[in-house]
C-alpha positions, 0 to 999 in steps of 0.5 A: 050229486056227482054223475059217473060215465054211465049217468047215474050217480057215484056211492063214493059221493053220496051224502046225507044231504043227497038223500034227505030230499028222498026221504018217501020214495022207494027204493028197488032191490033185487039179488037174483029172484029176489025183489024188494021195495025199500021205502027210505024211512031216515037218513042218520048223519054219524055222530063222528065227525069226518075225517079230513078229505072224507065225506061225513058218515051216515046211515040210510034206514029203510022199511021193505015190503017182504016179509022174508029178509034179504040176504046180507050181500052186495046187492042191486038198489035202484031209484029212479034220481040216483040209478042203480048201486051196488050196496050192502043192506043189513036187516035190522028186524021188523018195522011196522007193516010186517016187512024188514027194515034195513040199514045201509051205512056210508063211512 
Protein backbone atom coordinates (compact mmCIF):
# COMPACT_ATOMS: atom_id res chain seq x y z
CA UNK A 1 0.00 0.00 0.00
CA UNK A 2 1.49 3.43 -1.00
CA UNK A 3 1.12 6.26 1.92
CA UNK A 4 0.23 9.70 1.01
CA UNK A 5 1.64 12.95 2.99
CA UNK A 6 -0.67 12.77 5.98
CA UNK A 7 0.28 8.98 6.69
CA UNK A 8 -2.55 7.27 5.62
CA UNK A 9 -2.86 5.24 2.51
CA UNK A 10 -4.04 6.60 -1.08
CA UNK A 11 -7.79 5.15 -2.49
CA UNK A 12 -6.05 5.64 -5.75
CA UNK A 13 -3.70 2.70 -4.86
CA UNK A 14 -5.69 0.51 -3.35
CA UNK A 15 -6.18 -3.06 -4.58
CA UNK A 16 -8.00 -6.00 -3.68
CA UNK A 17 -4.98 -7.49 -2.48
CA UNK A 18 -4.72 -4.62 0.05
CA UNK A 19 -7.83 -5.52 1.74
CA UNK A 20 -8.18 -9.21 1.52
CA UNK A 21 -5.99 -9.54 4.65
CA UNK A 22 -8.90 -7.00 6.37
CA UNK A 23 -11.18 -9.41 5.59
CA UNK A 24 -13.15 -9.39 9.87
CA UNK A 25 -12.19 -6.19 10.88
CA UNK A 26 -14.09 -2.98 10.81
CA UNK A 27 -14.37 -0.61 9.26
CA UNK A 28 -15.77 3.27 11.02
CA UNK A 29 -18.25 5.45 8.85
CA UNK A 30 -19.68 8.29 9.88
CA UNK A 31 -21.61 11.31 7.73
CA UNK A 32 -22.40 14.02 10.23
CA UNK A 33 -24.51 12.44 13.43
CA UNK A 34 -24.41 9.26 11.67
CA UNK A 35 -21.96 6.22 12.53
CA UNK A 36 -21.55 2.80 11.52
CA UNK A 37 -19.42 -0.28 12.07
CA UNK A 38 -18.82 -1.88 8.45
CA UNK A 39 -17.56 -5.32 9.14
CA UNK A 40 -15.78 -6.17 5.64
CA UNK A 41 -17.49 -9.42 4.53
CA UNK A 42 -15.67 -9.74 0.94
CA UNK A 43 -13.54 -8.38 -1.46
CA UNK A 44 -14.80 -9.08 -5.07
CA UNK A 45 -11.86 -8.46 -7.84
CA UNK A 46 -14.07 -7.47 -11.29
CA UNK A 47 -14.26 -9.97 -13.89
CA UNK A 48 -12.70 -7.24 -16.63
CA UNK A 49 -9.66 -7.35 -16.91
CA UNK A 50 -7.75 -3.97 -16.15
CA UNK A 51 -7.17 -1.38 -18.49
CA UNK A 52 -3.52 -0.56 -19.25
CA UNK A 53 -1.71 1.63 -16.59
CA UNK A 54 -4.89 1.03 -14.23
CA UNK A 55 -5.47 -0.97 -11.30
CA UNK A 56 -7.74 -4.40 -11.54
CA UNK A 57 -11.31 -3.12 -10.49
CA UNK A 58 -12.94 -4.67 -7.40
CA UNK A 59 -15.87 -4.32 -5.10
CA UNK A 60 -15.74 -4.21 -1.14
CA UNK A 61 -18.81 -5.68 0.58
CA UNK A 62 -19.59 -4.63 3.83
CA UNK A 63 -22.31 -5.61 6.62
CA UNK A 64 -22.97 -2.46 9.08
CA UNK A 65 -24.71 -2.64 12.27
CA UNK A 66 -27.55 -0.01 12.02
CA UNK A 67 -30.68 -0.86 11.26
CA UNK A 68 -31.07 2.48 9.50
CA UNK A 69 -28.94 2.70 5.98
CA UNK A 70 -26.64 5.36 5.08
CA UNK A 71 -27.23 7.83 2.61
CA UNK A 72 -25.33 7.43 -0.64
CA UNK A 73 -22.78 10.17 -0.62
CA UNK A 74 -19.09 10.88 -0.05
CA UNK A 75 -18.58 9.46 3.26
CA UNK A 76 -15.74 9.24 6.01
CA UNK A 77 -14.57 5.35 6.51
CA UNK A 78 -11.77 4.80 8.81
CA UNK A 79 -9.66 1.99 9.86
CA UNK A 80 -7.24 1.85 11.92
CA UNK A 81 -4.17 0.22 8.66
CA UNK A 82 -5.26 2.12 6.00
CA UNK A 83 -6.78 5.90 7.79
CA UNK A 84 -9.41 7.53 6.80
CA UNK A 85 -11.08 7.85 3.32
CA UNK A 86 -13.65 9.56 1.73
CA UNK A 87 -15.78 7.03 -0.21
CA UNK A 88 -19.13 6.30 -1.69
CA UNK A 89 -20.92 3.21 -0.12
CA UNK A 90 -24.18 1.78 -1.61
CA UNK A 91 -26.65 0.12 0.47
CA UNK A 92 -27.50 -3.04 -1.33
CA UNK A 93 -30.24 -4.60 1.47
CA UNK A 94 -30.15 -6.36 4.75
CA UNK A 95 -27.63 -8.93 5.83
CA UNK A 96 -27.98 -11.29 8.14
CA UNK A 97 -28.10 -9.56 11.99
CA UNK A 98 -30.72 -7.12 10.63
CA UNK A 99 -28.12 -4.28 9.74
CA UNK A 100 -27.30 -3.02 5.89
CA UNK A 101 -24.84 -4.45 3.74
CA UNK A 102 -23.02 -2.41 1.60
CA UNK A 103 -20.87 -2.16 -1.45
CA UNK A 104 -18.19 0.22 -2.36
CA UNK A 105 -16.84 -0.37 -5.87
CA UNK A 106 -12.90 0.62 -7.01
CA UNK A 107 -12.92 0.94 -10.93
Amino acid sequence: MSDNDEGSVSVATLTAEDFKPHIGTVFIAGHGDFEDQLTLVEVIPALRPATQGFRQPFTLVLDGIRDDAMINNMIEIEHPVMGAQLLTPSATGRNSIGGFRYELVFG
